[in-house]
C-alpha positions as CSV (number, residue, x, y, z in Angstrom):
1,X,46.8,5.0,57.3
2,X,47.0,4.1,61.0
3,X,48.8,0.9,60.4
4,X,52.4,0.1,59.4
5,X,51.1,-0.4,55.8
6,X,49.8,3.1,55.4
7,X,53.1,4.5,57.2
8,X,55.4,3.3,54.9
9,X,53.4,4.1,52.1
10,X,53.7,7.9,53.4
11,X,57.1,7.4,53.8
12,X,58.0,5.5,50.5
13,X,55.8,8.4,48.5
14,X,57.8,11.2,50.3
15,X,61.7,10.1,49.7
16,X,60.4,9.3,45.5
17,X,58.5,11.8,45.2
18,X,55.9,10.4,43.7
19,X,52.6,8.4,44.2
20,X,53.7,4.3,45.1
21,X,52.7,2.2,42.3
22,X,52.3,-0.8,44.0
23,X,50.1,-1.9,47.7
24,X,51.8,-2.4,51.0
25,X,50.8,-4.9,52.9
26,X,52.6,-5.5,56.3
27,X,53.4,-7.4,59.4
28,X,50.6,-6.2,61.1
29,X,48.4,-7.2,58.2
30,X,47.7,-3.6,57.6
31,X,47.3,-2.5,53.5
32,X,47.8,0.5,51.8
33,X,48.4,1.5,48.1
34,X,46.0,1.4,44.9
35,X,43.5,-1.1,44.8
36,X,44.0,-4.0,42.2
37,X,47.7,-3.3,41.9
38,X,50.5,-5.9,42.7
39,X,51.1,-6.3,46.5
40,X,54.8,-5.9,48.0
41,X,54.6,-7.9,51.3
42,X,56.8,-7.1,54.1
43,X,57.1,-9.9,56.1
44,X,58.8,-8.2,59.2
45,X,60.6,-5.5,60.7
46,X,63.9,-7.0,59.2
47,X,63.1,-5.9,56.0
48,X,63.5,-2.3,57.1
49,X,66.4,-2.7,58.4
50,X,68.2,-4.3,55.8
51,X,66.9,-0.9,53.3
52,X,68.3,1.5,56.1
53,X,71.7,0.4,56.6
54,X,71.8,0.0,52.4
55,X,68.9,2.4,50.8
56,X,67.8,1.0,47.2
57,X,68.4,-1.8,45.1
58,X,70.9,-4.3,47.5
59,X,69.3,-3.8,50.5
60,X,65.9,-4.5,48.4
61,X,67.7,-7.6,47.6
62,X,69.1,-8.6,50.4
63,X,65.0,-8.7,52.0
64,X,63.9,-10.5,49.4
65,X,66.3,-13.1,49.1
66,X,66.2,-13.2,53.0
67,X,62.3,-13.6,52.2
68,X,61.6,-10.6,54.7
69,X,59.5,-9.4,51.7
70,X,57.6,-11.0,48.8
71,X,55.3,-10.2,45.8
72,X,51.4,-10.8,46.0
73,X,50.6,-11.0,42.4
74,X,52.5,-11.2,39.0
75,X,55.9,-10.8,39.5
76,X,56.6,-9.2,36.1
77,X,53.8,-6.1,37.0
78,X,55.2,-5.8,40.2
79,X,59.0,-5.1,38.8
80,X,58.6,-3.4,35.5
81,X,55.9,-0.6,38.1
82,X,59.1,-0.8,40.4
83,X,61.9,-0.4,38.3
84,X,61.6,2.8,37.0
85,X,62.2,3.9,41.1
86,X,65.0,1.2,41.6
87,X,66.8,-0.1,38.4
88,X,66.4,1.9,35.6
89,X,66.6,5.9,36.7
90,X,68.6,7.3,33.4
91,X,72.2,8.3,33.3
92,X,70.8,11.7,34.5
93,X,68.7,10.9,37.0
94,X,69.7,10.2,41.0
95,X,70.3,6.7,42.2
96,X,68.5,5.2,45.3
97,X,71.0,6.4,47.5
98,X,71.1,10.1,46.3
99,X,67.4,10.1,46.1
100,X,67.4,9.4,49.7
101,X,70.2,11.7,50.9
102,X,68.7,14.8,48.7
103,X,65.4,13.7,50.4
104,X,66.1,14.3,53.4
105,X,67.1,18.0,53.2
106,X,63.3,17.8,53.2
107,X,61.6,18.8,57.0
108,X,58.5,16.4,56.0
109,X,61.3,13.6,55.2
110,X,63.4,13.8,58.0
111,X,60.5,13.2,59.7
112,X,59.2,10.3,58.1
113,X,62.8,8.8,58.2
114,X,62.3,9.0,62.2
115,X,59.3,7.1,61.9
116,X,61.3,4.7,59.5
117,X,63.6,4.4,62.5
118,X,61.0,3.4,64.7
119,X,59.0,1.2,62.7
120,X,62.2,-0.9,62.1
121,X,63.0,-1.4,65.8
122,X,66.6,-1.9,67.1
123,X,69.4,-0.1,65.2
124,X,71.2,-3.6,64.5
125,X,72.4,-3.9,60.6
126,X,70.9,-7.7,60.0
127,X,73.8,-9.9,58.4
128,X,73.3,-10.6,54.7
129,X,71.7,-13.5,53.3
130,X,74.0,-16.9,53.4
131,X,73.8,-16.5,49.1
132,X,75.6,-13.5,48.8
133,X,79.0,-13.9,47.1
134,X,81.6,-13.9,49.8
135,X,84.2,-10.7,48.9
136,X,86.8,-12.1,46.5
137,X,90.6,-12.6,46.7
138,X,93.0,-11.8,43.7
139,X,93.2,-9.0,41.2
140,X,89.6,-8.3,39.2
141,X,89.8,-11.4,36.0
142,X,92.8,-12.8,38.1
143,X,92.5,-16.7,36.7
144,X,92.0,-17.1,40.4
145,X,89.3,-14.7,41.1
146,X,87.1,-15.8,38.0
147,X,87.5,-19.7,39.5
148,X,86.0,-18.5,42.4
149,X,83.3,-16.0,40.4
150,X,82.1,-18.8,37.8
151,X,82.0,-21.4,41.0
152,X,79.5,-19.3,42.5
153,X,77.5,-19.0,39.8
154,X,77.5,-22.4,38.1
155,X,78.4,-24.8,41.3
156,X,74.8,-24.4,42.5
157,X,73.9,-28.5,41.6
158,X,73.5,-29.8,38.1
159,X,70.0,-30.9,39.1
160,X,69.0,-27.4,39.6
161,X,70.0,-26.1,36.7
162,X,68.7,-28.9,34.8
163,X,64.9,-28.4,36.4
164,X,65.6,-25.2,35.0
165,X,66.5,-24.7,31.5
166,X,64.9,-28.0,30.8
167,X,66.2,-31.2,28.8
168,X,69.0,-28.9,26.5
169,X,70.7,-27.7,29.3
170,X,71.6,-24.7,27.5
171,X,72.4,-21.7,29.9
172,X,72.0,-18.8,26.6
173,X,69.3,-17.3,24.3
174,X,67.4,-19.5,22.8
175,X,66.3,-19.0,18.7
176,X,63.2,-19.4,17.3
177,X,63.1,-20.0,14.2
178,X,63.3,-23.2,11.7
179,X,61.7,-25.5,13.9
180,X,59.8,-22.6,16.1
181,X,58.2,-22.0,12.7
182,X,57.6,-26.0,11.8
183,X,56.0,-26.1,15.1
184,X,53.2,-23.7,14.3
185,X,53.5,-21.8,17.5
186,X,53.7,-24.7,19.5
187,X,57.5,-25.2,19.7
188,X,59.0,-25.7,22.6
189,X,62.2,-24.3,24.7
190,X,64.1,-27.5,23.4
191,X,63.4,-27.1,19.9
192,X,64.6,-23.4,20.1
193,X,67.7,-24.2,21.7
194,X,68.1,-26.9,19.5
195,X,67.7,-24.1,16.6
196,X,70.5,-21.6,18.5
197,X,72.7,-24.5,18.5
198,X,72.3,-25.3,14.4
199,X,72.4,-21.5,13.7
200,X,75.6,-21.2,15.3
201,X,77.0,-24.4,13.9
202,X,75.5,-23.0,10.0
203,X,77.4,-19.5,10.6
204,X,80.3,-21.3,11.9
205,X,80.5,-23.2,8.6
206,X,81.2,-26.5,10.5
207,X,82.1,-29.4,8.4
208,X,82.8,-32.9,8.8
209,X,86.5,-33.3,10.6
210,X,87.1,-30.1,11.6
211,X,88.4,-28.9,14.5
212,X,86.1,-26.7,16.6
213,X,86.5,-25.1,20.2
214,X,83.6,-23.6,22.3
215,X,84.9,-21.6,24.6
216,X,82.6,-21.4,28.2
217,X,81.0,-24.6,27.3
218,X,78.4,-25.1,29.9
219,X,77.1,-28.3,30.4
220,X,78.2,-29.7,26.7
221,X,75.5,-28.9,24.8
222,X,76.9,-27.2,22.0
223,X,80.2,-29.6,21.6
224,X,77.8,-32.2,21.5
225,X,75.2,-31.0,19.2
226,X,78.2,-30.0,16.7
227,X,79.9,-33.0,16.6
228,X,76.9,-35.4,16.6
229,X,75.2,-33.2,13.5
230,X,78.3,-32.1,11.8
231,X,80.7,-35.0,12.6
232,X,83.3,-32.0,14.1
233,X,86.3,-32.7,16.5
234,X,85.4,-30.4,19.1
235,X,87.4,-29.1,22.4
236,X,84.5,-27.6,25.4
237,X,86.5,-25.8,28.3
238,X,84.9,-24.3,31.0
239,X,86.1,-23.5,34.8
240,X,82.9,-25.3,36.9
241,X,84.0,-29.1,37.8
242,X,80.2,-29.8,38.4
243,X,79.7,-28.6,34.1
244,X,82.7,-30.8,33.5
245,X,81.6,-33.7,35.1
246,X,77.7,-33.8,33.9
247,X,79.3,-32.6,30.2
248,X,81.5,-35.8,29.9
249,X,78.7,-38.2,31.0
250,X,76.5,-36.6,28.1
251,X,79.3,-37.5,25.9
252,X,80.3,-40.7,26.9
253,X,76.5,-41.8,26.9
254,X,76.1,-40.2,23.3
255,X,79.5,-42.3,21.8
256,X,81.3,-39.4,21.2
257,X,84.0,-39.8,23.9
258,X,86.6,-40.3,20.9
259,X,85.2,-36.9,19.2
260,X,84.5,-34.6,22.3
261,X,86.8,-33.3,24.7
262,X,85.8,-31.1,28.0
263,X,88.9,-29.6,30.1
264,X,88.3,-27.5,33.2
265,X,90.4,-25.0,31.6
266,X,90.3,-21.2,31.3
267,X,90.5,-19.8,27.8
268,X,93.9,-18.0,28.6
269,X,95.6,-21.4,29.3
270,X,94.6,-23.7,25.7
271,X,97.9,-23.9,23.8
272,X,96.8,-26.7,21.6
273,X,95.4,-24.4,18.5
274,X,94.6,-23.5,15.9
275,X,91.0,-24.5,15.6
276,X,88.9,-23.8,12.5
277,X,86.2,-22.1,14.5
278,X,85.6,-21.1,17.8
279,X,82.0,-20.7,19.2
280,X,81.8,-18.4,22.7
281,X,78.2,-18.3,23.6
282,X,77.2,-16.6,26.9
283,X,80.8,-16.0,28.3
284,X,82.4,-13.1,27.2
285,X,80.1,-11.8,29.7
286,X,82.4,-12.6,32.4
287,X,85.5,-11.2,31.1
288,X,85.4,-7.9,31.8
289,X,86.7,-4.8,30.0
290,X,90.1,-5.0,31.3
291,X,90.4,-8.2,30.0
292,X,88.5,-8.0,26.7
293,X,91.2,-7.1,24.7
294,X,93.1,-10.0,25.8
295,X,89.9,-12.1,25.4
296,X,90.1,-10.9,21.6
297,X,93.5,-11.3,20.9
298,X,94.0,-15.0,22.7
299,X,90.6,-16.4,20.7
300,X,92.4,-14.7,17.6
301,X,95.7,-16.7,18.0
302,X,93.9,-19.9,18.2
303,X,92.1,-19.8,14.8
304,X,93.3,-20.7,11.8
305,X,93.6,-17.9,8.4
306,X,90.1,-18.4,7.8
307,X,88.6,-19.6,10.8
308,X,85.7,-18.5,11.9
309,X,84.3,-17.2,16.2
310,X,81.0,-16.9,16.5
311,X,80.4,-14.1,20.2
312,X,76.9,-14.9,21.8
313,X,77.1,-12.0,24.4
314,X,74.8,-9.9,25.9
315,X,75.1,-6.2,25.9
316,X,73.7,-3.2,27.4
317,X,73.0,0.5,26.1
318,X,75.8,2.9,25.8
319,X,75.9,5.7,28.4
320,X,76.8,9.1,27.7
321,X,80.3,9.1,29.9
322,X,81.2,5.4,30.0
323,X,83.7,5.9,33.2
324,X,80.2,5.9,34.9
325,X,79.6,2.4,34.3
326,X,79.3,0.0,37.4
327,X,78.2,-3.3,38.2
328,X,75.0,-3.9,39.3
329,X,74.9,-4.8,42.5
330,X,72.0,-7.5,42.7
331,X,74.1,-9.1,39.4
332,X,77.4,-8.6,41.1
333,X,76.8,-9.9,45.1
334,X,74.3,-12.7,44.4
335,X,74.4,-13.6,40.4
336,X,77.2,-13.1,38.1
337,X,80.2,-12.0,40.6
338,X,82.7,-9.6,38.7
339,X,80.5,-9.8,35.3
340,X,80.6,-6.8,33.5
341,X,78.0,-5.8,29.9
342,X,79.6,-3.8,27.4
343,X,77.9,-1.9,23.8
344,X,77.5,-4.3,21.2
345,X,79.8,-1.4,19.5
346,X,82.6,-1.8,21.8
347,X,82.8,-5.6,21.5
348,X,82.9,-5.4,17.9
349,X,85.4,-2.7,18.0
350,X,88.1,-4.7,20.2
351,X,86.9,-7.7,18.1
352,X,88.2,-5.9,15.3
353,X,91.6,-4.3,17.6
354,X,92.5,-8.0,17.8
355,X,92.3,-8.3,14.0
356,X,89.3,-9.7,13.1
357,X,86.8,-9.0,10.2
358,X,83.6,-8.5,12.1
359,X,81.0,-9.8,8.7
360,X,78.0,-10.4,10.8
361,X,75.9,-9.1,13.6
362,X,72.5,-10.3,14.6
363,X,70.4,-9.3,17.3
364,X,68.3,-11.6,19.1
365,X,67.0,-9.2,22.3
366,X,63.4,-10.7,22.2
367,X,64.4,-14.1,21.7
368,X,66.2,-13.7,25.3
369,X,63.0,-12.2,27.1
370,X,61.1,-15.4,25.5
371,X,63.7,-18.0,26.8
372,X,63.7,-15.9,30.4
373,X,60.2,-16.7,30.8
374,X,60.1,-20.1,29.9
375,X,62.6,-20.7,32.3
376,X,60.9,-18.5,35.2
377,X,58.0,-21.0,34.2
378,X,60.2,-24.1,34.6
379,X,61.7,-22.9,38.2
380,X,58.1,-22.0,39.2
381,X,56.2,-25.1,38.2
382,X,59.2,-27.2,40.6
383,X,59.1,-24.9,43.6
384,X,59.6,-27.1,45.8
385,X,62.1,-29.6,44.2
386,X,64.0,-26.1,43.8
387,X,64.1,-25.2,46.9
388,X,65.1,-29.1,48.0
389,X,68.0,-29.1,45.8
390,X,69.0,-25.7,46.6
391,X,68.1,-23.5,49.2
392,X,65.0,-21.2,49.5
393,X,67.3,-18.5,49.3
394,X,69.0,-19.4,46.1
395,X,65.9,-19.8,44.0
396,X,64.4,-16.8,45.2
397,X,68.1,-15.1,43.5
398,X,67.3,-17.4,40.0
399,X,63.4,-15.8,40.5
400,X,64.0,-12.4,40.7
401,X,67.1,-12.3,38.1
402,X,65.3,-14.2,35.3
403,X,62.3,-12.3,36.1
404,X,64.3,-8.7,36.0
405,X,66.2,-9.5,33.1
406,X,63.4,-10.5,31.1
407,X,62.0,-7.4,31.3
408,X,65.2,-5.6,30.8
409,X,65.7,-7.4,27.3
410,X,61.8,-6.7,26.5
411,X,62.4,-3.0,27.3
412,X,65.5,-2.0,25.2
413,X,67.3,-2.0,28.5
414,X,69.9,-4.7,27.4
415,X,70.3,-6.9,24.4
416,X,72.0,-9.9,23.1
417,X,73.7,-9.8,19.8
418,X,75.1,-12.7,17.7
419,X,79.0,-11.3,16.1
420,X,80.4,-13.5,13.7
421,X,84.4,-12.6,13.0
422,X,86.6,-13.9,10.4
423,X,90.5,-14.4,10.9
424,X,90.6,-13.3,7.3
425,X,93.7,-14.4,5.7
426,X,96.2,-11.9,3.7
427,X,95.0,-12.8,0.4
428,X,91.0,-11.1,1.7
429,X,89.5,-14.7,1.0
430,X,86.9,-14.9,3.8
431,X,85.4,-17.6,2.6
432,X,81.6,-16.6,3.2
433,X,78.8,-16.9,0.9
434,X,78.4,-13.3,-0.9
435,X,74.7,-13.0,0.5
436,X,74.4,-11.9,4.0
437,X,72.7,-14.5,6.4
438,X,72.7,-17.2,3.8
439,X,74.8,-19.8,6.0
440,X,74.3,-22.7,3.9
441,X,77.3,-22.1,2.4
């Protein structure tokens, strides 16, 4: 216990009350912590400063996207034995920083947040990472301020992203089912994605020369997939140039330039409706509560009596006093700026507010966890590519968030869910098949 290892290991096990699940290994090469177990490696002093000056889950970030500390061993052990100290504490239970200040009321505490002090060396808050979001201008959903949120997020270099999530390019859930199923276990990410697609486009009730927008459209795969296998007219918008640009040469290479259009356009701003259906898949996540009743209403002005939206979105539990709901702040400073989840109850609720007849909800939570790790696999097996494209930084960010979210989705913590609303005309003609999840019709 003499070394640096052992020291923070005293400390760590003090301020949690409870024994470290994972080993220490530090600067010094010193090790403490069970044998066998994942290794968390702290690189240098650094990383100690960056958890004094912000205790728990950001300054935890900040290190490892820094790379002042790493993971010896399987990522996934190492977070889901961490995460019941860091992420996921209960409504009921003290956050980091709490932990830490109720802590230190403790004599044997205070004194092992001296030795804290000194094992981190000069008192000098380190600056954060270049990948943090830069603080934000404009009211929160401003059309302004969600430019500058979804640029951060998707501007990071089509190569990137296509290295990946693979050939499809899709940035959502992937399904597996008809061709997972055809496949005998040996589908791959494409072929689920390729399934998503067609189950939206099926539940949608897409048919030849219809009119169809997709709201958040990515890189175009879903305009694309519609229009090529159900001969739709189809409008993609979406607020990242770099989608824009890459979704238009898909088109144009496919020969659907005269069927497909992609505007760098936020949904607020289309004035061209109605549509027959609307497909939003992965982007409701961004608009926040204040906003989601606006969301509704606006997607409910541009559909036809009888159209049909289709809301991919995921969606965390419900908490006991909802007022207490904030941001995460790995999510919010170096993934998804100004994102915000919401109850799968909730959405459907202002879904239904804005008029709609919710008919259908599916979830698909595992289906999430399995595309998470496919695409872990994908960033891991092209390292260094990544990291030439990017910057070490930023794919240590994509690491640890597909990594963490993958086991939130195979743990209940949040979940993805499939709504499928109806503009349902005056007469009560919704036009869907009379048995649930037959979307043949």
């Amino acid at each position: 216990m003499a070394g640096a290892a052992g020291r923070l290991t005293k400390i760590a096990e003090e301020v949690l009350g409870a024994p470290l699940p994972v080993r220490i290994r530090a600067w010094d090469r010193s090790e403490s912590g069970p044998p066998g177990a994942p290794t968390l490696v702290i690189r240098n002093r650094r990383a100690l400063r960056r958890l004094l000056f912000k205790p728990g889950e950001l300054g935890l970030a900040r290190a490892w996207v820094a790379g002042d500390i790493d993971v010896d061993g399987d990522l996934y052990t190492a977070l889901d034995l961490l995460a019941g100290m860091i992420w996921e504490r209960g409504d009921a239970a003290p956050k980091p920083r709490a932990a830490v200040l109720r802590a230190l009321a403790r004599p044997e505490v205070r004194a092992g947040a001296k030795e804290l002090l000194s094992l981190a060396g000069l008192p000098v808050p380190p600056a954060p990472p270049a990948e943090e979001a830069r603080p934000r201008r404009g009211a929160l959903h401003s059309l302004l301020r969600d430019r500058q949120a979804i640029s951060h997020h998707y501007d990071v270099g089509n190569d990137f992203y296509a290295l990946v999530l693979g050939p499809s390019m899709v940035y959502s859930c992937a399904y597996w089912g008809p061709a997972a199923e055809a496949a005998d276990g040996a589908a791959t990410l494409e072929d689920a994605q390729r399934d998503k697609l067609d189950l939206i486009c099926r539940k949608l009730g897409l048919k030849e020369g219809q009119r169809l927008l997709d709201v958040g459209c990515g890189w175009g795969s879903m305009v694309l997939h519609a229009a090529r296998e159900y001969g739709v007219r189809a409008v993609g918008v979406t607020l990242s140039q770099e989608q824009a640009t890459y979704a238009r040469k898909r088109i144009a290479d496919a020969g659907l330039a005269d069927r497909v259009e992609i505007r760098v356009q936020d949904y607020r701003e289309i004035t061209d409706g109605p549509f027959d259906a609307i497909s939003s898949i992965g982007m409701a996540e961004h608009v926040g509560r204040a906003r989601y009743a606006e969301y509704a209403s606006a997607l409910y002005a541009l559909l036809k009596p009888g159209g049909r939206l289709l809301n991919h979105q995921i969606a965390r539990r419900p908490l006991a006093d909802e007022e207490t709901y904030r941001v995460d702040e790995f999510i919010d400073r170096y993934v998804f700026p100004d994102g915000e989840l919401a109850p799968v109850g909730q959405t459907a609720g202002q879904l239904e507010d804005a008029g709609f007849e919710v008919r259908d909800v599916e979830v698909i939570r595992e289906h999430y966890a399995l595309t998470l790790r496919q695409w872990v696999a994908n960033l891991e097996a092209h390292w260094a590519e990544a990291i030439r494209l990017t910057t070490p930084g930023r794919a240590r960010v994509w690491r640890l968030y597909m990594a963490a979210s993958a086991l939130s989705f195979e743990r209940n913590r949040i979940g993805v869910n499939q709504v499928l609303a109806v503009r349902t005309p005056d007469s009560g003609a919704a036009g869907l098949p009379l048995r649930a999840r037959d979307w043949r019709g």
